[in-house]
C-alpha positions in Angstrom: 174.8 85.2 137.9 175.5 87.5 141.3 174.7 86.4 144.6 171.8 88.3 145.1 170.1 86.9 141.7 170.9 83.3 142.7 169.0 83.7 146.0 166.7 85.3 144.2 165.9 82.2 141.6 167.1 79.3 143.5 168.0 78.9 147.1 165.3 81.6 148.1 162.1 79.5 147.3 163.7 76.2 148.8 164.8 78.1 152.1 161.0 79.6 151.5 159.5 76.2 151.9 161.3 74.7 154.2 160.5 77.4 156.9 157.3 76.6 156.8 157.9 73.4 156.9 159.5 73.4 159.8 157.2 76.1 161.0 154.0 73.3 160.2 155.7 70.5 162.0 156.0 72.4 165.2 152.9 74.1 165.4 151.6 70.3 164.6 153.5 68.0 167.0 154.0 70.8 170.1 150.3 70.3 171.3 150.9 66.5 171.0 154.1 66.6 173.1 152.7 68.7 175.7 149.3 66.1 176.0 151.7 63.3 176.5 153.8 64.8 179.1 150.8 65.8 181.1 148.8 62.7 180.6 151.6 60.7 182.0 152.2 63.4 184.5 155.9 63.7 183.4 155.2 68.2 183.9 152.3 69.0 186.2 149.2 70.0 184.9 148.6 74.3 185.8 146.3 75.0 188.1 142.2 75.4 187.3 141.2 79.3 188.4 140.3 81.6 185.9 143.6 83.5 186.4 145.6 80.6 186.1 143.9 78.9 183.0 143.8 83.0 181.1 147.8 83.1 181.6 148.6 79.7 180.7 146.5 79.7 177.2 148.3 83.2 177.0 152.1 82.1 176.9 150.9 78.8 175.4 150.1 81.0 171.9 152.8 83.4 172.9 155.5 81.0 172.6 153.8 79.3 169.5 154.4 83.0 168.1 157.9 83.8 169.2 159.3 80.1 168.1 157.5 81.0 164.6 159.3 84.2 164.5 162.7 83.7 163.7 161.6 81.4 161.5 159.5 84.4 159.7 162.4 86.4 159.9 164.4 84.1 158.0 162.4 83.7 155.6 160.5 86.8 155.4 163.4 89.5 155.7 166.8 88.0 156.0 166.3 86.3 152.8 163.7 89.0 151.1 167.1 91.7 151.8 169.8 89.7 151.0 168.0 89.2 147.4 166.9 93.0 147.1 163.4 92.4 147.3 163.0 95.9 149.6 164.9 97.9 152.1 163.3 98.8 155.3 165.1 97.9 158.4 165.0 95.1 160.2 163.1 97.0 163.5 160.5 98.3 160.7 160.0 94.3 159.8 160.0 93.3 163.2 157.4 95.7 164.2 155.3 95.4 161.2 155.4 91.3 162.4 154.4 92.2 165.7 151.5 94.2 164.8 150.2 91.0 162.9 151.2 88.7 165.4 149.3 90.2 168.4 145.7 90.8 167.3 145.8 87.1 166.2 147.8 85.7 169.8 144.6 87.2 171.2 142.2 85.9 169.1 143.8 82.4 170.2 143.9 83.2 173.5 140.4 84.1 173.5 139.1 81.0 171.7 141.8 78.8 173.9 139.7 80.1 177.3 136.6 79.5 175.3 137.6 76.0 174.7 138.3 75.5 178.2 134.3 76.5 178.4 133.4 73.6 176.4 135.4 71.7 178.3 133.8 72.1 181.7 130.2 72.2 179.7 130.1 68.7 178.3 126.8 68.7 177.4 127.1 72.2 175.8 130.1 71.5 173.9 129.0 71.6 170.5 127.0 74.7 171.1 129.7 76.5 172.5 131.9 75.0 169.5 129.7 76.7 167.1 129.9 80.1 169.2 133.7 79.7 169.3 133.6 79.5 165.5 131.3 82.4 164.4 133.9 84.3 166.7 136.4 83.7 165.5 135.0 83.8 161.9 133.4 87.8 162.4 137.1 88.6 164.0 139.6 86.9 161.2 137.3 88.2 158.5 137.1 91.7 159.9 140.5 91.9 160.6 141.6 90.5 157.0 139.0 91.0 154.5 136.1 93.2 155.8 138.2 96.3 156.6 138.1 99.5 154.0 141.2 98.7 151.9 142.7 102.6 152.0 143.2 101.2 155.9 145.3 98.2 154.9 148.0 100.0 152.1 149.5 103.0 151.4 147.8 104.3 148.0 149.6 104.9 144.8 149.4 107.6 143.1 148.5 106.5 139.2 148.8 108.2 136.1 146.4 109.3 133.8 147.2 107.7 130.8 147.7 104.4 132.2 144.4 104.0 134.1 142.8 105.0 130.7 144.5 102.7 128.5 143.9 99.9 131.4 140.0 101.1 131.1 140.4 100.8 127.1 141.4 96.8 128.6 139.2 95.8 131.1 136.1 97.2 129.1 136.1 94.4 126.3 136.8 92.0 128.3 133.4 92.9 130.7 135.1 94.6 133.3 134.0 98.6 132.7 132.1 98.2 136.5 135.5 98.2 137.9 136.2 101.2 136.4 133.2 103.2 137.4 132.5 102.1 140.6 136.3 102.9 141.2 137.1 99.1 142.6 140.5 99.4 141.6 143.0 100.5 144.7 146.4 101.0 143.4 149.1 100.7 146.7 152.5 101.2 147.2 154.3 98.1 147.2 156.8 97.1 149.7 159.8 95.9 147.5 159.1 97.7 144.2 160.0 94.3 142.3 157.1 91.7 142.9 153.6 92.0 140.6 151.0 91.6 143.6 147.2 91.8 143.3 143.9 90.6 144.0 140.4 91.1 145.8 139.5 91.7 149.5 136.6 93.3 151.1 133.2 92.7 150.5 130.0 94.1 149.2 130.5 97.8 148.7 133.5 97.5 150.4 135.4 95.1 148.2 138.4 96.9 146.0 141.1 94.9 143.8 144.6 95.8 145.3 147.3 96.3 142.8 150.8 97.3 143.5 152.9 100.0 142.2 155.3 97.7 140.6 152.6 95.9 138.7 151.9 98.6 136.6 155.5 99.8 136.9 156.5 96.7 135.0 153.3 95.1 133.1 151.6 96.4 130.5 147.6 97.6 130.7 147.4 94.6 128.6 149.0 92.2 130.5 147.2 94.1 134.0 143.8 93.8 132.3 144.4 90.1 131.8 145.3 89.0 135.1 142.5 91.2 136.0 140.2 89.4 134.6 141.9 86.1 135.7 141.6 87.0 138.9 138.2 87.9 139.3 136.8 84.6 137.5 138.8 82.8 140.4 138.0 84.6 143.4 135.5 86.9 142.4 132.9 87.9 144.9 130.0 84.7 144.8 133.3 82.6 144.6 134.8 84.1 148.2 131.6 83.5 149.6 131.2 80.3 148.5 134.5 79.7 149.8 134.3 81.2 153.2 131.3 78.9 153.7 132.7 75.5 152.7 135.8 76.4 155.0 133.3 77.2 158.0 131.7 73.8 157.4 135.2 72.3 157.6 135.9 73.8 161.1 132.3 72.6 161.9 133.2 69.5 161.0 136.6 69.6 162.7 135.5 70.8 166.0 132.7 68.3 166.0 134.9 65.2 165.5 137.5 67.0 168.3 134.3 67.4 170.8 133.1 63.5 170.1 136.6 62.6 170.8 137.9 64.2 173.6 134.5 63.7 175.2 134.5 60.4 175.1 138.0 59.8 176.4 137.0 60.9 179.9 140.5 62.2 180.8 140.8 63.1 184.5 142.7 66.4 184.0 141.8 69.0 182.2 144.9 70.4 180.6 145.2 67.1 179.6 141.6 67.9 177.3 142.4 70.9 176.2 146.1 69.6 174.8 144.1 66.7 173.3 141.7 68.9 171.9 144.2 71.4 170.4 145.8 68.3 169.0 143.1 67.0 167.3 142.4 70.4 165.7 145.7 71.4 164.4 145.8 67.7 163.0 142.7 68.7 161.1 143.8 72.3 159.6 146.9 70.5 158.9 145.1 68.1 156.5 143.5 71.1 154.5 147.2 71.4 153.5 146.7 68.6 151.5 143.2 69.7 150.1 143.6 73.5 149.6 146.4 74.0 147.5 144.5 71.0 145.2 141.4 73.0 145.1 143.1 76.6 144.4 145.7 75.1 141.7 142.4 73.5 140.4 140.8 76.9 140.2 143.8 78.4 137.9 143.5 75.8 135.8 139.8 76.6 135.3 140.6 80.2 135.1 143.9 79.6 132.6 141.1 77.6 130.6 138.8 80.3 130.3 141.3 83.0 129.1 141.9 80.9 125.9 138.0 80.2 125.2 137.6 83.6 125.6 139.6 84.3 123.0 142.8 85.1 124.0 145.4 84.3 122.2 147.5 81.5 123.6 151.0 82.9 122.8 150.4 85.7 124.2 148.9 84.6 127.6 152.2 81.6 128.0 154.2 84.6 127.1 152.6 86.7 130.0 153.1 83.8 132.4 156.8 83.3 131.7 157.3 87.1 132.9 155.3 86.7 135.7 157.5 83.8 137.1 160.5 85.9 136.4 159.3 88.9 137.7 158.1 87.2 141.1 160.9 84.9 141.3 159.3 81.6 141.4 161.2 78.2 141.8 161.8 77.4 138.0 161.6 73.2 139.2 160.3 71.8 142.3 159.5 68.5 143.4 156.1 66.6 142.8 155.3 66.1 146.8 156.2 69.6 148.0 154.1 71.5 145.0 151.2 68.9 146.1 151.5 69.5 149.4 152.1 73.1 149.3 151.7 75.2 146.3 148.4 76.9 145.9 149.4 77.9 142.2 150.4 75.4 139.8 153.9 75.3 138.4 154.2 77.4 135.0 155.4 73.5 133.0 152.0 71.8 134.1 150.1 75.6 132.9 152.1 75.7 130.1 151.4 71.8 129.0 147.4 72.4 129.8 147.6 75.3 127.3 149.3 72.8 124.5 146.3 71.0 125.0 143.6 73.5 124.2 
């Protein structure tokens, strides 16, 4: 095995992981730091004027985004080129990072001087919370999932005969509106190797994103299959259903950060809204342990349904087993970090849930 193929399979996903690992822990334990130190007046707290408190929420989130970096660059390009996974530069990669990096540094910066808001409106708090959240909802949404999809990739030219024999597929299998309401967007993929896809958008807007190199190196067949897999996971009642339950969790969040923080009575008000940022990363940080459950949960289902469909079962293991070697997944990883971490199960406990069909 070269170099390149054993980064690839084997130090890749590890080095993978624990980037964000590390990347987790600091966003996690910075904000506690930084509440300590100014609690205990150790730095001094900034000043209170609207200037003052816009710049320091600024290069708060600006340094949160420039300590993340390198460790995005390790693991997103450094690693990504040394195994061959595509060969733009590294000032293409860095600029491509910056451009989304910035529009959420400002999203954060907004909602951090909104906070501050909340802060000096006790009794409004939870109002203003709720504001604060729809914000920030509209914006992440917009930005991610509500723009026209043509916007987002470069389109790929298909042939003919493939989108046909992918029709002759998806039509069986009670997938023909796809076809004619021309929901498929085929994009040029980045590294020509790894079989991407899935939905975004929504309502008229909403298109399934394939890349080039999953129809470059999967069968209509095999497409049409994961297709299908796809949309009885995340089709479009699913994604809303979704996008609900995780606003109630940042209700729900907030809330307990507002009680909290409210109640403490702390005399400075950096000292708040370090506690409060706290208390909130603390909280997404526990949906680590709850979302991967819930989305490895959801291929199960989905793997499930394949079978009582009617697909064979050989056939669907078989497509599996390419998929992790065309996408180079970690053959073996470790009970805790595929808990903690991995939002798709590994391909021994799919394979075992097939067996017992």
């Amino acid at each position: 095995m070269n170099s390149s193929s054993y980064l690839t399979h084997s130090l890749y996903p590890k080095i993978r992981i624990w980037c964000g690992i590390s990347s987790i822990g600091f966003n996690l334990f910075l904000p506690w730091i930084i509440f300590f130190l100014i609690t205990f007046r150790v730095i001094p707290s900034p000043g209170e004027s609207g200037r003052t408190i816009f710049l320091t929420v600024l290069s708060y989130f600006c340094f949160v985004a420039l300590i993340n970096g390198p460790l995005d660059f390790i693991s997103g390009f450094f690693l990504e080129k040394k195994a061959g996974r595509y060969s733009y530069s590294s000032k293409q990669w860095i600029s491509q990072w910056i451009a989304g990096s910035f529009p959420f540094v400002i999203l954060q910066t907004v909602g951090g001087c909104l906070l501050v808001f909340i802060l000096h409106k006790l009794s409004y708090g939870f109002f203003s919370g709720i504001l604060l959240l729809i914000i920030a909802a509209v914006v992440v949404q917009r930005w991610h999932f509500f723009l026209i999809p043509p916007l987002l990739k470069k389109p790929y030219p298909l042939s003919h005969q493939y989108l046909s024999q992918l029709a002759e597929e998806l039509f069986p299998l009670g997938l023909k509106k796809m076809i004619e309401e021309e929901m498929l967007y085929f994009y040029e993929s980045e590294d020509g190797v790894s079989v991407n896809g899935g939905s975004i958008g929504w309502g008229n807007q909403r298109r399934y994103m394939i890349s080039s190199a999953s129809t470059a190196l999967l069968t209509p067949r095999e497409l049409a299959l994961l297709i299908w897999r796809d949309e009885t996971i995340i089709g479009p009642q699913k994604m809303r259903k979704h996008f609900y339950y995780s606003l109630i969790y940042c209700l729900v969040g907030l809330s307990i950060a507002c009680y909290l923080v409210f109640n403490m009575l702390l005399p400075l008000l950096w000292s708040q809204w370090f506690l409060s940022i706290s208390l909130l990363s603390s909280w997404f940080f526990l949906a680590l342990f709850l979302l991967p459950s819930y989305s490895r949960k959801k291929h199960f289902i989905a793997d499930a349904q394949i079978i009582t469909h009617g697909v064979d079962k050989k056939e669907y293991s078989a497509l599996l087993k390419k998929l992790q070697t065309l996408n180079s997944t970690e053959d073996k990883t470790s009970t805790l970090i595929e808990t903690i971490f991995h939002p798709i199960p590994t391909l021994k406990s799919r394979l075992q849930q097939l067996d017992r069909l």
